[in-house]
C-alpha positions in Angstrom: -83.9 40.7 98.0 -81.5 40.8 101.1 -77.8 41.1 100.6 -75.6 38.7 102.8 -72.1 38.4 102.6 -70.4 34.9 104.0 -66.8 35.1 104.4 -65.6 31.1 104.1 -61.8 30.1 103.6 -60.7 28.2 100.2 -61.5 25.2 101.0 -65.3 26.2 101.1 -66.4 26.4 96.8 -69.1 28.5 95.5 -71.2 24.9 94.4 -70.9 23.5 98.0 -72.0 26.8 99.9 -75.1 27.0 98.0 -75.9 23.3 98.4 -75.8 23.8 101.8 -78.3 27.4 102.0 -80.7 25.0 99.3 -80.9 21.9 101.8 -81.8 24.8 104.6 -84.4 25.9 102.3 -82.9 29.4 100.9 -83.2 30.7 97.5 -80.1 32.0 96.9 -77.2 33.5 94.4 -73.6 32.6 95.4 -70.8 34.2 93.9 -67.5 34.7 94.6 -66.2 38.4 95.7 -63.2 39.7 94.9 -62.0 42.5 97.5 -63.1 45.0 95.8 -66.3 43.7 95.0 -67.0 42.4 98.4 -66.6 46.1 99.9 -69.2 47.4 97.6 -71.9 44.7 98.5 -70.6 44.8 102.4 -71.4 48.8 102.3 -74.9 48.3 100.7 -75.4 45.8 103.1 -74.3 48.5 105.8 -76.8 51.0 103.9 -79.6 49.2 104.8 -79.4 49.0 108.3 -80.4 51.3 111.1 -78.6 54.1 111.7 -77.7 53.4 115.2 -76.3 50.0 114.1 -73.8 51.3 111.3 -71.1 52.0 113.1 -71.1 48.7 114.4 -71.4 47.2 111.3 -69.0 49.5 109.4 -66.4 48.8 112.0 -66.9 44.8 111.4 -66.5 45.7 107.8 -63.1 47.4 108.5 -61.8 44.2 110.4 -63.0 41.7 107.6 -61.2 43.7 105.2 -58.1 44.7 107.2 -58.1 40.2 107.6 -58.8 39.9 103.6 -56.0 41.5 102.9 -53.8 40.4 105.2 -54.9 37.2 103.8 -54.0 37.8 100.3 -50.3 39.6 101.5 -49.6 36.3 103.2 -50.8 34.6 99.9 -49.1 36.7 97.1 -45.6 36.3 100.3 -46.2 32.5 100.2 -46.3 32.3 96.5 -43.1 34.8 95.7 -41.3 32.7 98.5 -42.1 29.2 97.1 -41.9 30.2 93.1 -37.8 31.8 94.8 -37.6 28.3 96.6 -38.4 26.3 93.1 -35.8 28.4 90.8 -33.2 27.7 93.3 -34.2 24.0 93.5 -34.6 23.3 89.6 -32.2 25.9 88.4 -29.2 26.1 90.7 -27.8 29.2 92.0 -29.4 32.5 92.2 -28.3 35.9 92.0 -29.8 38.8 92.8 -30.4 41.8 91.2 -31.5 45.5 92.3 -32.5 48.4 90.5 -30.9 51.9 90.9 -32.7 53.0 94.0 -33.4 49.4 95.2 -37.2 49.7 94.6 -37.1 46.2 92.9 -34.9 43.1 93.7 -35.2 39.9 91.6 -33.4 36.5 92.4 -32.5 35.2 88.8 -31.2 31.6 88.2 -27.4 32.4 87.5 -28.0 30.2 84.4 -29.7 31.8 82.4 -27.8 35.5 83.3 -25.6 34.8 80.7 -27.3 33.3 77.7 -30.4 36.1 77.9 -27.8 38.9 78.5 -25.6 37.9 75.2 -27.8 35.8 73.2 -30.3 36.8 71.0 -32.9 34.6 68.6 -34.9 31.6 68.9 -33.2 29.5 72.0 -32.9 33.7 73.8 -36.9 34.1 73.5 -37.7 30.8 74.8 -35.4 31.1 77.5 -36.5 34.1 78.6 -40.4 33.5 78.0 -39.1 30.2 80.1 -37.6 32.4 82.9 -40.7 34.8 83.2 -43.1 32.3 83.8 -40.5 31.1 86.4 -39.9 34.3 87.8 -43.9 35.7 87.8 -44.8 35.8 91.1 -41.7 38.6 91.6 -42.8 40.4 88.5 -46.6 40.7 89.7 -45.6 42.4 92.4 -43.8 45.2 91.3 -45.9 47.9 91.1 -46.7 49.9 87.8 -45.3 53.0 89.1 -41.9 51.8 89.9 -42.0 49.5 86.4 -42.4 52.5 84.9 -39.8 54.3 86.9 -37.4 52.1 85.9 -38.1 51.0 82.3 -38.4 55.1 81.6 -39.8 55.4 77.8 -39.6 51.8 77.3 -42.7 51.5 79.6 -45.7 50.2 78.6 -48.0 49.2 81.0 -48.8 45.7 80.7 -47.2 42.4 80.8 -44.7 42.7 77.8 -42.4 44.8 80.1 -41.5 41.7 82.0 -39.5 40.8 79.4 -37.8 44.6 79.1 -36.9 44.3 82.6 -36.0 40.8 83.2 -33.2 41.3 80.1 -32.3 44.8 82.0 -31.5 42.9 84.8 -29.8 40.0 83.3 -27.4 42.2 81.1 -27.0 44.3 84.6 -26.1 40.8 86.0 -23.7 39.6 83.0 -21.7 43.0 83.0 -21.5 43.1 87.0 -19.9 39.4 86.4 -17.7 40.2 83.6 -15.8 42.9 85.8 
């Protein structure tokens, strides 16, 4: 079977792409690639050409990737931006808060600084489950290293130090204020 890799934009599905290659009269698989995955078929489909013709075609690889990702950087951008541009439309004011070192910034609604950073309980843990789902797109950004950098021993490595952090930042936040 030949590998062939067709780069579409989103507005392309996986249903209607092989509707179309069907109607032409090809017998075909269509699944979606994720980068990774995509670079792994696009260099077996490299493999299998003449030698004279990879560099060609591994050069062609490079670009698509270099504009896949570019891509997804203007995505993950677009989607921090607009989730920033929501909190201060629904929520008010934001403030901003840095790490030691700077490494992360958050924009936090300035109301719920205060009732996270002193509260605790039932109405605390729904507002802040409330504010991370508001506040994701900031949070998936941050990488591991620098999560862990900052939450020290606390770290964990998964999703359930959003929470450690967003309250670091919102007691940060509420003491800053208080002075």
């Amino acid at each position: 079977m030949n590998l062939h890799a067709v780069l579409t934009d989103d507005t392309v599905d996986d249903a209607a792409l092989l509707a179309a290659l069907e109607a032409a009269g090809i017998d075909a698989q269509v699944k979606p690639l994720h980068l990774q995955r995509a670079a792994r078929v696009a260099a077996g489909i490299i493999a299998e050409r003449p030698i004279g013709e990879q560099g060609n075609a591994r050069d062609k690889l490079i670009a698509w990737m270099d504009e896949a990702l570019d891509a997804a950087d203007d995505a993950r951008l677009k989607r921090i931006t607009d989730s920033i541009e929501k909190l201060k439309r629904d929520h008010g004011e934001l403030v901003t808060w840095r790490c030691k070192g700077g490494y992360i910034v958050l924009d936090i609604p300035r109301a719920f600084v205060t009732s996270i950073a002193r509260e605790y309980g039932t109405r605390r843990d729904i507002e802040l489950r409330n504010l991370i789902s508001l506040m994701l797109p900031q949070l998936e950004r941050i990488a591991p290293s620098i999560m862990q950098g900052v939450l020290g021993d606390d770290y964990q490595g998964n999703s359930a130090d959003y929470p450690r952090l967003v309250v670091m930042a919102c007691q940060e936040l509420a003491a800053q204020a208080a002075v």
